[in-house]
N, C-alpha and C positions, 0 to 999 in steps of 0.2 A: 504493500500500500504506500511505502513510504518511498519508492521508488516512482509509484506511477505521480504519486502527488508532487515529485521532484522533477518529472518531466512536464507536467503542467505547467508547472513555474520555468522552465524552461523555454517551451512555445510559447509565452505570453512575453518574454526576454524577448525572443524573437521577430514577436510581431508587433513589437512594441517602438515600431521605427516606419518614418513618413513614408518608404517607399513600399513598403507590405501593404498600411494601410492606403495608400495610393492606388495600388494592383486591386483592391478589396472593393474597393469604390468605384473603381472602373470595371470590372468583371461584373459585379453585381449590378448596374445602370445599363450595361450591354446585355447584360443576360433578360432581365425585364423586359428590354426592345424587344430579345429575338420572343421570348414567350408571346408576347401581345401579340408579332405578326405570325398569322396562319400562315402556317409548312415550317416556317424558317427555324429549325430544332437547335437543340443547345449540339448537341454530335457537331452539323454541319457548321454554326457560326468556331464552335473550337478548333475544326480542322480548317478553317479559312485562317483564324489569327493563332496557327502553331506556330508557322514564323517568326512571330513576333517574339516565342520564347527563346530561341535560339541564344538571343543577346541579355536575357535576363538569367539570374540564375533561377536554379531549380524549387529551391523554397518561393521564389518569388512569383514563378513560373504557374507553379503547381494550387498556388491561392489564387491567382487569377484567374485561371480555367477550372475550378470548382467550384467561384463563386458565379461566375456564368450558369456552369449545371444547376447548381442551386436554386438561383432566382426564374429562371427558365420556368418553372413550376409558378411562382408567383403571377407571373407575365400572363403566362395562360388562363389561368383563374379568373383573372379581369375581364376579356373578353365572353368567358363563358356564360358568366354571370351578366355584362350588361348588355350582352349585344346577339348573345346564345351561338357565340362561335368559339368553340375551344381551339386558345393557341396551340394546345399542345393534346398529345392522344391520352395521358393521364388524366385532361380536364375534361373528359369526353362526359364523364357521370359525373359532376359538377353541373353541367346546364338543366338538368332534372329539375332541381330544386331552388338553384340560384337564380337562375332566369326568371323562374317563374317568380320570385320573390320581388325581383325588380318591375314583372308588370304589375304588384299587387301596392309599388311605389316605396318597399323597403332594400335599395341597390344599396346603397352605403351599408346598412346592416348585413349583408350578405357578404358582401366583400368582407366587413371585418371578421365575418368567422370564417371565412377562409383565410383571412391572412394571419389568425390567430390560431387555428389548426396547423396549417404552415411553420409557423415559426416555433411553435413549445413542442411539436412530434421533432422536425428537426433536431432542435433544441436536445430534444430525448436520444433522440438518434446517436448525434455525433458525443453526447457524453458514455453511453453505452460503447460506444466505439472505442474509449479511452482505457477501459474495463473489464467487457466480456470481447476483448473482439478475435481473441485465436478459439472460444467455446462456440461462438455463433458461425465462424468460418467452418470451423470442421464440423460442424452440424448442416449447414449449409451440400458440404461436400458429400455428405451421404446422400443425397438429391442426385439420384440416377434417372434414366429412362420411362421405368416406370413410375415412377412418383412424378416426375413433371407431367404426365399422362395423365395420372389421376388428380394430378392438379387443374389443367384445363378442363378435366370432366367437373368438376368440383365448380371453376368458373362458369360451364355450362348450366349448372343448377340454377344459378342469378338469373337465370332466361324466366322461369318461373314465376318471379317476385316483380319485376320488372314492368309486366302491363297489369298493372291494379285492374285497371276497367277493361281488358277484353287479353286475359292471359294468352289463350289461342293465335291470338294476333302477335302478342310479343313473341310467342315460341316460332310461329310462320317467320317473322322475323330473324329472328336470330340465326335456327337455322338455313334461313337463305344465305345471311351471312355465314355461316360454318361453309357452306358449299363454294362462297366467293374464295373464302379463306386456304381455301384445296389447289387453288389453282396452278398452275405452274409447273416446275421440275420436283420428283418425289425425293426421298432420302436414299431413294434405291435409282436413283438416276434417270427416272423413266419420267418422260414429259406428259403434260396431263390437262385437257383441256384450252390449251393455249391456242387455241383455232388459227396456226399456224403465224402469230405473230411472237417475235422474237424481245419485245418489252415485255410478254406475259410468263417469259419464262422462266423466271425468279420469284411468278406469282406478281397478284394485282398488289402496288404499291399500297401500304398503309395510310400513307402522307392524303395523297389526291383522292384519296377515297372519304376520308374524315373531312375535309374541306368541301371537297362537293358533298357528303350527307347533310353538314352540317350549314358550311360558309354562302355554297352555291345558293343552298333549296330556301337559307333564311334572307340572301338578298332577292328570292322572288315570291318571298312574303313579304318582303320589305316593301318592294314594288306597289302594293295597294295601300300602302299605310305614309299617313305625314310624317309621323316621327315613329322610333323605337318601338317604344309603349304605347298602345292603341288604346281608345279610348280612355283615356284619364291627362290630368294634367301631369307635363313633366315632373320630375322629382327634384326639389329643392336639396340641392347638393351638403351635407353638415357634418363636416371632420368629426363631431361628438358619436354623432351615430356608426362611425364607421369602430370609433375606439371599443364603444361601447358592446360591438358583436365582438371583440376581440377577444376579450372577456368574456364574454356570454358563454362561451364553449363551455367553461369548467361548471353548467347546469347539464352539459351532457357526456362527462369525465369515464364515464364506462365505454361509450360510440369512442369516447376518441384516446382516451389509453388501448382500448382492442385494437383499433385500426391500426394504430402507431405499432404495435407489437408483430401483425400481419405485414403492415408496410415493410420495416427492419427486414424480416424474414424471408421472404417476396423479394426485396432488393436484392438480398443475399444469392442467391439465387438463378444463376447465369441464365440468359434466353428468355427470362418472365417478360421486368420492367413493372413498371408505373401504372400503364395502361391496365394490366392485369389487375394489379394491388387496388387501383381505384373503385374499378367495379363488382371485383370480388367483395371489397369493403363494403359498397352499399347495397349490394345484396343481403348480405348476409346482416348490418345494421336495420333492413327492414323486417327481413326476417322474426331476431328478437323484439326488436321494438313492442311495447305493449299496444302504438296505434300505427299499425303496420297502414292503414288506408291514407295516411296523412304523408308518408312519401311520395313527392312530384307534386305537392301544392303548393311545396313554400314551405317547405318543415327543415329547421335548422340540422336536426341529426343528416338530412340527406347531404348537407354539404360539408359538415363535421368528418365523419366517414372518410370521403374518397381524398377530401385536403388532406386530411393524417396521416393517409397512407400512401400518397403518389409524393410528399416531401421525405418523408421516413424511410422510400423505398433507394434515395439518393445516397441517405447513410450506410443502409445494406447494402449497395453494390458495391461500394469504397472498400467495405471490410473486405469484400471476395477478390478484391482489383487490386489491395497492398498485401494481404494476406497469402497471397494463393497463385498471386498472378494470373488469376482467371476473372476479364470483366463483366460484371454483373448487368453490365446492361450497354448500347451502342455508343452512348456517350464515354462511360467508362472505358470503351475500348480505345477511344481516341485518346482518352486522358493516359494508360498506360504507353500510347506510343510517343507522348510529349513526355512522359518520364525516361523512354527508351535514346530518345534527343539528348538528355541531362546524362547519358551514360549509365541512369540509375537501370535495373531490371525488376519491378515486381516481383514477390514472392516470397517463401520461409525463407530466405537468405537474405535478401533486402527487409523482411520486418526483425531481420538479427541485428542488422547493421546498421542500419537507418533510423531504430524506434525512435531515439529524439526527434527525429524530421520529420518521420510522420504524426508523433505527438502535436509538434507546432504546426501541422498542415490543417491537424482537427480545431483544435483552437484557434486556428485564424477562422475555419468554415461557421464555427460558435460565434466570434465575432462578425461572419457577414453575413450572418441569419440576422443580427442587429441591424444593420444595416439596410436590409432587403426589409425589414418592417418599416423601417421609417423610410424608407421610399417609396416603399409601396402604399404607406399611407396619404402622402405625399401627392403621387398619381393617379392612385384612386380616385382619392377628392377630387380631382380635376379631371376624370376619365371619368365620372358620373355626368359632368357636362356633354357629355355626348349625346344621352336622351335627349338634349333641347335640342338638335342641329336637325335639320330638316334631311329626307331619306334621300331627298335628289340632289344633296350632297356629300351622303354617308355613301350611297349603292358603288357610283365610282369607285372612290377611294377605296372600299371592300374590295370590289372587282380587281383592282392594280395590283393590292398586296396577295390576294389569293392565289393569280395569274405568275404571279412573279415567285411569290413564293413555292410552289407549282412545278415549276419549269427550272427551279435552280436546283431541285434535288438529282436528275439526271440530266438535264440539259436537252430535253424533250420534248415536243410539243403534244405528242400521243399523253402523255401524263394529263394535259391542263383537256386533251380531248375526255380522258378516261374522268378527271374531275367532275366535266362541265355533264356528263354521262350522269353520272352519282347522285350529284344536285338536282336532276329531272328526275331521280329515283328519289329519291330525297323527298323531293315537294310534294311529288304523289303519294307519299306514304304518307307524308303528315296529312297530307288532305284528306288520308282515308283512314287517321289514327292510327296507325303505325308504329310504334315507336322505335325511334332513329339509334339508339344507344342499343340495342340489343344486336342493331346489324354488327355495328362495329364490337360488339364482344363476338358475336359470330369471326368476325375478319383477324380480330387481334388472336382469338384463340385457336381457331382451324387450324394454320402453321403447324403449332404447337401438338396439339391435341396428334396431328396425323404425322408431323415426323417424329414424336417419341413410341408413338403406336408402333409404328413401321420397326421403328429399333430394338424396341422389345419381343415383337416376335421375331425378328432377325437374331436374336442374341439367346433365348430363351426357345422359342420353336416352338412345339406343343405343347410346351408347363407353359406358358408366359403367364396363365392365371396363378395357378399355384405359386408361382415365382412371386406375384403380386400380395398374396395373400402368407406369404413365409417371409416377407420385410414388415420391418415392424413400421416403419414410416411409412409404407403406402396402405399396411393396412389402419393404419391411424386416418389416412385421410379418407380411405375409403367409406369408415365408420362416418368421417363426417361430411361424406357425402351424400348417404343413408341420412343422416342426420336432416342434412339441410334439406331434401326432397320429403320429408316425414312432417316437417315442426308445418308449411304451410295446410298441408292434408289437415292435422290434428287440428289446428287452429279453425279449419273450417267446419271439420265436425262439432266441435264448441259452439260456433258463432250457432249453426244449425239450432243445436241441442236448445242454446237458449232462448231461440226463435219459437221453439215450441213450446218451454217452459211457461214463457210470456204472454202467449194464444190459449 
């Protein structure tokens, strides 16, 4: 203990000098940008300013391209919430309940508990980092084949929960998305559906597909409406109220210590990411909830949830990417080749060798979670003014950044076609209650769900079940997969029972 509290004091030595906190302030202000603009991911802005590290050193290096990843999360959340276009694919289940909060005229409250989720899961995160972080690694690493398999089955349960008012419709949804999700080349090498064009063959992009579900289909709802929020007056923008949901979280300290614990773990975790951790979160948050019907109307746990766990999943994939040298998620992997630039190598050898360095890398990222709050309350406040601007001067400016942001992931214009595709699936769905969030758990998970499948019976053959069922971690989750598909059933035979009680 007295060791680790001496490296503490050590990283805070560290970064306790103007040009760390310089790197902290500018990672974190650039990270916010790229999250606000749809496509433009924290991965891609850090492999643009890798260069940049070259001439910095590596502690200096290493804060500034973390506090990017970090804030990235933040950035996202803002547009989710007041415009219903998530920056980023973690903030995807965020628009459920955020959005909706902002037509009901409370957008500042909504933002503040997401940036209040945000920042104390963080918070939790990187100090857990300081602590447990070779027990959550090597926990981590027992996460084979099948347990990521029965992970995304596990994500697939969320399909359930999902459409309150016409389940059927969420499940038609989602797995259409599970079938979008298949597309491409398998894990056994064999091409698959790609109707003979050579961009489907890595499978349909995740980027251009959450922007046209989301960015496309709500700038041609936008199209009939003057402003944002239809029918009611603007929302009179008040820094108080934004504090004040900051706060507010700790009335739902159960949603959002679970999420945080899920997010960690989830991060940890190579191949999941954020986007998982988020909707797995708020499935499973409505699930227990005692008013499970109040998720997607504005109910604060909907947004508590997926914030805890899409900033928390940033600290688990750090522990897997210094720990283990395996990165926990796409951004991490760019970050481990910007440590490869500084000479350093990831892994048990580098957390032998390094542990000061990476001690002061965690406490700078503790210090720019400080930071990402107050700037993100900062822009908040003044990114609530966007409700007053009239649509036919919002719709453009959407247009540009989607377009752009779009076409910079491969340099393609079949992406911004495949987009502009999405967003016409997109409007139709919502015009025919649909909902749009379970496609994309279908898209984010398919991948996943079908190349661990593949592996498992590739590696296993005809045990693969019994193989599943003789790990104690897949049968842990399998239990609470069983679980999660059980508690809605039971709950409906309740509601039932009482229906008759009362008659």
């Amino acid at each position: 203990m007295n060791t680790i509290v001496g490296l503490i004091l050590n990283g805070l030595k560290m970064t306790y000098s103007f040009s760390v906190i310089f790197w902290i302030i500018s990672g974190t202000f650039l990270g916010l940008v790229v999250g606000i603009i749809p496509g433009f991911q924290s991965a891609m802005a850090i492999a643009i300013l890798l260069p940049i590290t070259i001439f910095i050193g590596p502690f200096e290096s290493m804060v500034f391209l973390i506090s990017i990843y970090i804030a990235d999360i933040y950035g996202g959340s803002m547009t989710a919430i007041i415009i219903n276009i998530p920056g980023t694919g973690s903030s995807a289940a965020t628009t459920l309940d955020g959005y909706t909060m902002t037509q009901k005229g409370e957008c500042a409250r909504a933002l503040g508990l997401s940036f209040g989720s945000s920042f104390f899961s963080g918070i939790i995160a990187y100090i857990l980092m300081l602590f447990v972080m070779f027990p959550i690694a090597k926990f981590a690493i027992m996460f084979g084949s099948p347990e990521i398999f029965l992970l995304g089955l596990w994500g697939v349960t969320v399909l359930a929960s999902i459409g309150s008012n016409n389940m059927i419709k969420a499940l038609l949804a989602g797995f259409f998305g599970l079938a979008i999700g298949t597309i491409g080349m398998t894990a056994t090498g064999e091409w698959r559906a790609h109707f003979g064009s050579i961009y489907l063959v890595e499978g349909v992009n995740f980027i251009p597909a959450i922007i046209g579900l989301y960015a496309v289909s709500e700038i041609m709802s936008m199209a009939t409406r003057k402003f944002i929020v239809r029918d009611r007056l603007p929302e009179i923008p008040k820094i108080r109220n934004i504090i004040k949901g900051i706060f507010e979280i700790f009335k739902y300290y159960g949603v959002f210590l679970r999420s945080t614990i899920i997010g960690i773990i989830i991060g940890a975790i190579p191949a999941v990411g954020g986007s998982v951790a988020s909707l797995l979160t708020y499935g499973e948050a409505k699930k227990i909830d005692h008013n499970p019907e109040l998720f997607g109307t504005g109910y604060p746990p909907g947004i508590v949830a997926p914030e805890s766990a899409n900033n928390a999943c940033t600290g688990g994939a750090l522990i897997t990417t210094f720990s283990l040298g395996i990165p926990g998620s796409t951004t991490a992997a760019v970050l481990v080749g910007a440590l490869m630039i500084q000479g350093l190598t990831p892994g048990p050898q580098f957390l032998r060798e390094q542990i000061s360095l990476i001690h002061a890398i965690i406490v700078a990222a503790i210090i720019a979670q400080c930071f990402m709050l107050l700037f993100s309350i900062i822009i908040g406040y003044k990114a609530v003014g966007i409700l007053n601007i009239s649509t036919k001067y919002l719709i453009p400016i959407i247009s540009v950044f989607c377009v752009t942001g779009t076409y910079a992931i491969r340099n393609t214009m079949f992406d911004v076609y495949l987009m502009i595709a999405c967003g016409l699936l997109g409007w139709l769905m919502k015009r025919n209650d649909y909902p749009l969030v379970a496609v994309i758990i279908g898209i984010v998970l398919g991948p996943i769900i079908d190349k661990e499948f593949i592996r498992t019976v590739t590696i296993y053959r005809d045990y693969w079940f019994l193989q599943i069922l003789s790990r104690p971690i897949s049968l842990i989750v399998l239990l609470l997969i069983i679980i999660s598909l059980s508690t809605p059933l039971i709950r409906s035979i309740k509601l039932k029972r009482k229906k008759l009680i009362q008659n």
